[in-house]
Every structure is written in C-alpha cells, then in structure tokens.
C-alpha positions in Angstrom: 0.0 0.0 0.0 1.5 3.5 -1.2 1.0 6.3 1.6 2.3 7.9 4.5 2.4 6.3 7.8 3.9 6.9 11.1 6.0 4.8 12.4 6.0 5.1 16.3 6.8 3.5 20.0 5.9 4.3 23.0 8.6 5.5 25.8 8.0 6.9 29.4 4.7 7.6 28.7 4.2 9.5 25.2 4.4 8.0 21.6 7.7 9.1 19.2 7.6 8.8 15.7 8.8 9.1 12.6 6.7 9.6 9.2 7.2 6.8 6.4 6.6 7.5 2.5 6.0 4.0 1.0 6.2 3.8 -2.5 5.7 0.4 -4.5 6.8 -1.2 -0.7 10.0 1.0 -0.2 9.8 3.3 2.7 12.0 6.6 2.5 11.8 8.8 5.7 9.5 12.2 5.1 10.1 14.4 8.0 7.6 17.4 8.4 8.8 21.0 7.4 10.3 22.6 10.8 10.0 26.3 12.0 14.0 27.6 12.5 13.3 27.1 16.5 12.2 23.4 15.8 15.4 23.1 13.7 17.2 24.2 16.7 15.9 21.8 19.2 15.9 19.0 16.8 19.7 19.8 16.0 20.5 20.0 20.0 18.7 17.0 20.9 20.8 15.1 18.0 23.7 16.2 19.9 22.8 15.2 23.3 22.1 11.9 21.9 25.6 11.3 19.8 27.2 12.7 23.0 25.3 9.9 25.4 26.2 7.1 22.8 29.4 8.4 22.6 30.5 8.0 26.0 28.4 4.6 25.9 30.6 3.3 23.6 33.6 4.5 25.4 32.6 2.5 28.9 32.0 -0.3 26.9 35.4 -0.5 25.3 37.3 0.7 28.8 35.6 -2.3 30.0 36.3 -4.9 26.9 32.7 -5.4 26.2 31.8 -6.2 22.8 28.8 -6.2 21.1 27.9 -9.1 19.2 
C-alpha cells in the first residue's frame, strides 16, 4: 500500500515517531517542514544523543565489552 504512515513506539509515557513515504513497498523517511526554532531543538537533541552514545561506547570499550 503507497501512503504515509507513522512509524511510532511508545517510551515513558508518550508516543515518538517518525513519518514513512511508501512507495511500490519502499519506505524513505519524510520528515515534516520545521520552523528555525524546531530546527534548533531538533539539532541540539541530535547532539545530546551522539554525546550519550558516545560516551556509551567509550565504557563499553574501557571495560572490553563487545557487542555481538
């Protein structure tokens, strides 16, 4: 089915999502226009998050986990 859907989980109590163009089957992500100030807090959020997975991944190898 062609169309837009939105893909989304719940976590501590609200719903996050993502929109999905499908076309033919093949989804291809179709993020809403933002106003500059979502931009912002979309671009500082991405940051926090790199940073946190970041230092994850840094624990992990200080303590010879791996991932598999």
């Amino acid at each position: 089915m062609d169309g837009v859907i939105e893909l989304a989980a719940p976590w501590r109590g609200d719903w996050y999502g993502i929109p999905l163009r499908f076309t033919s089957g093949t989804p291809t992500v179709c993020m809403p226009p933002l106003a500059p100030a979502e931009s912002v807090q979309l671009q500082t959020a991405a940051a926090k998050l790199r940073t946190a997975y970041e230092q994850t991944a840094v624990r992990t190898a200080l303590r010879g986990d791996t991932f598999r």
